[in-house]
N, C-alpha and C positions, 0 to 999 in steps of 0.2 A: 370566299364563302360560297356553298350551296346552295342553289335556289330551289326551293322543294313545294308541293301541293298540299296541303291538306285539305279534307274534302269535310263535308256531313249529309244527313241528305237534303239540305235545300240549296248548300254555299259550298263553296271552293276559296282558301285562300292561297296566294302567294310569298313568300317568305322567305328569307335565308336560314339555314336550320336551325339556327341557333335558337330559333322560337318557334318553334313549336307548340310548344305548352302556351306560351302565347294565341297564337292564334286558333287552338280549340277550343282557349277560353272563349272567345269571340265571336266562335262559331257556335256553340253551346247557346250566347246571350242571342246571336243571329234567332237562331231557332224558336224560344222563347219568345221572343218579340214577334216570329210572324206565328205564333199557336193564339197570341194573344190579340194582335191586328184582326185575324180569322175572326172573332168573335162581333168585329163591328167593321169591316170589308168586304165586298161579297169577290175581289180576288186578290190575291196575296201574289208574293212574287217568287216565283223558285229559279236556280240555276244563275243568280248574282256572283263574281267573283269579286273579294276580297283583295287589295293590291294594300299590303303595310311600308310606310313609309320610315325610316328612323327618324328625320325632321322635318322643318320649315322647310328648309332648302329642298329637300327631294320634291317633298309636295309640292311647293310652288312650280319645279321641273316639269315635270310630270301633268299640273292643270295650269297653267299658265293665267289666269281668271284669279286664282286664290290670292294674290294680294291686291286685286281690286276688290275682291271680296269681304278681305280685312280693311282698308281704306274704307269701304262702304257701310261699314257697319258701326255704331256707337261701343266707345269707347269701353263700356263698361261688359261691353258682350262679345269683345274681339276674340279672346281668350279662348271663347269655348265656339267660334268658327274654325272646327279642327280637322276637317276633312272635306271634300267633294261626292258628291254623289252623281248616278247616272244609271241609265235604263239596265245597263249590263255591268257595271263595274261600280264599286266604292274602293275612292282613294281614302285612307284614312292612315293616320298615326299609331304608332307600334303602341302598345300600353305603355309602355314604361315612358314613350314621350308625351303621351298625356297627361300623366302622372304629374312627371317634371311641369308640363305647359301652367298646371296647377296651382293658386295664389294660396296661402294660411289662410284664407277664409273657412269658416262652416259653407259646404254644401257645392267650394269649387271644384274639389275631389270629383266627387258624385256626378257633379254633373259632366264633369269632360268623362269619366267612365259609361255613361249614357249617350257620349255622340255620338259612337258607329251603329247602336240602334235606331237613335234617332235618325238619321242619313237613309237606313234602310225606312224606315217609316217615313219619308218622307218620297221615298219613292213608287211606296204602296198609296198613299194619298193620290199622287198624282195618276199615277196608272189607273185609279177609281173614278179620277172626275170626269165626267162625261164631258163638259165643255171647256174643257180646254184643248186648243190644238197638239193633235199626237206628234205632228212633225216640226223639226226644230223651224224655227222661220222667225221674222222679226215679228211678226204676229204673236208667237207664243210667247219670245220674250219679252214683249209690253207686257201682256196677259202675265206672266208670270210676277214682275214686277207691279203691277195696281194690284195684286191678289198677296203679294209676299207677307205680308202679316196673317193671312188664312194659312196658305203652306206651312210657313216657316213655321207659324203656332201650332198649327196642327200637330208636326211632324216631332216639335221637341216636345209638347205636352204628350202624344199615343208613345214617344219614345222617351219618356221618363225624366225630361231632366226639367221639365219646371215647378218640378213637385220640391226641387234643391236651390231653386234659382232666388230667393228671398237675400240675402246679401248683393247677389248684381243688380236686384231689382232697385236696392236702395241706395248704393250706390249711382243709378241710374237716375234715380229721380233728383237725385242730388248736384249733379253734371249737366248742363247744357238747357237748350229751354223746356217747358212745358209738351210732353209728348202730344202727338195728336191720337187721334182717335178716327178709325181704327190706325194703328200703330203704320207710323213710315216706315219704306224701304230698312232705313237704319235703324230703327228701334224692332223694327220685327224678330231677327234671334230673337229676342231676349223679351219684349213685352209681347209679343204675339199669340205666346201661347199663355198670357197671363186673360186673353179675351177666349178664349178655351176653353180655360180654369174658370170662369166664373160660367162659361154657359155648362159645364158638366153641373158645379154644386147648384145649380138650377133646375135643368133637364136630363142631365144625365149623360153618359159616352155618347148612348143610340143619338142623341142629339146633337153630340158634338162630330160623329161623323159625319153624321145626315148634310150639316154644315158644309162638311171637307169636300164635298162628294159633288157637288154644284155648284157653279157660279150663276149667281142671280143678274136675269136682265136687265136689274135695275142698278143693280155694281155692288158693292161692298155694304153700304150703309139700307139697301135692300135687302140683302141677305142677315143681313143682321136685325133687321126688323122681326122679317118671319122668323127665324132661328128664337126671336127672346118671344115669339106669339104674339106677334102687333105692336107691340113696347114702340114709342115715341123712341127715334134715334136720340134724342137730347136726355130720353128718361133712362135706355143703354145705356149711354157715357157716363152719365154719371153715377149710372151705379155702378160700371167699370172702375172708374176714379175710385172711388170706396174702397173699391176689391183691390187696386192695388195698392193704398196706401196699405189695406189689410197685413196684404204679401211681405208689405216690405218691411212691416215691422214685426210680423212674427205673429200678429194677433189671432 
């Protein structure tokens, strides 16, 4: 098989030819997503390339992290950890293997069709936040991980897939113990951006950027004070608790 480029103007994917049409789909969604980032980031990111995988196996090759990635993550949200991201490159799953990665649930589709945006938003998030370390060090990966329920959520709610996620939501709450607040390491995919979702139906994107955009001095439970406008951390939680029983039953 051929390995061929296709371009647009913010992205470049890699490919074998036989997808093609695949991957302008992709790039078309790429595009989209940063016209709409633009609207609450003050910068976006151009000249990412796209690297399509046919499975597990390739990808795990190729980022050697992604199944500690999947070990890491709660069981009900493995599914839709379907690719890697990075400053210059997204590794991601060809569609049709997403498709497949897909359970008969309502809303699993949808949302593995929303992770290569998501990946890409997620790496617009980062590139905006002003305190986080820009070089990789062990510094940034603590920071990254006490923050990964702010990223992760961020990145899957601006990149569309927690508006779908009400089934893993409920299977989640269903499995394992009582989440914390704000969301661990492993429940981040997947409830992360459910603390998001309630600060938009609140205050809106501008606010939920504003969030993404800073890490508070005071950690996690600091930035979510100001973010909800003084709100008692215990009076957040539990109106988060609310908002996800909400989610997960469709209310």
């Amino acid at each position: 098989m051929a390995w061929v480029e296709s371009v647009s103007p913010s992205f470049r994917a890699r490919h074998d030819s036989n997808h093609a049409d695949d991957a302008d789909r992709v790039l078309h969604s790429l595009e989209r997503t940063r016209e709409y980032l633009a609207q609450y980031f003050p910068r976006t990111i151009a000249g990412i390339s796209v690297v399509f995988h046919p499975g597990l196996a390739s990808l795990a090759i190729a980022r050697p992290l992604m199944p500690v990635a999947w070990i890491a993550t709660a069981p009900a949200a493995r599914r839709y950890v379907a690719g890697w991201s990075g400053p210059h490159e997204l590794h991601v799953l060809l569609p049709d293997a997403l498709e497949a990665r897909a359970s008969s649930v309502p809303g699993s589709r949808e949302m593995l069709a929303r992770a290569i945006p998501a990946l890409y938003a997620r790496e617009v998030i980062v590139e905006n936040n002003a305190d986080l370390p820009k070089r990789l060090s062990p510094r940034r990966l603590g920071t990254e991980l006490r923050w990964a329920w702010l990223f992760e959520g961020a990145a899957r709610w601006f990149g569309g897939q927690t508006a779908h996620a009400r089934p893993a939501i409920a299977r989640r709450l269903r499995e394992g113990r009582r989440p914390a607040f704000p969301p661990s390491v492993r429940d981040a995919p997947l409830l992360g951006g459910t603390v998001i979702d309630l600060l938009v139906h609140q205050g809106g994107e501008t606010a939920a950027a504003h969030l993404a955009r800073r890490l508070h001095p005071h950690g996690p439970r600091g930035a979510l004070r100001e973010a909800f406008r003084g709100r008692a951390t215990q009076d957040v939680e539990q109106a988060w608790r609310a908002h996800l029983a909400r989610m997960a039953s469709g209310a």
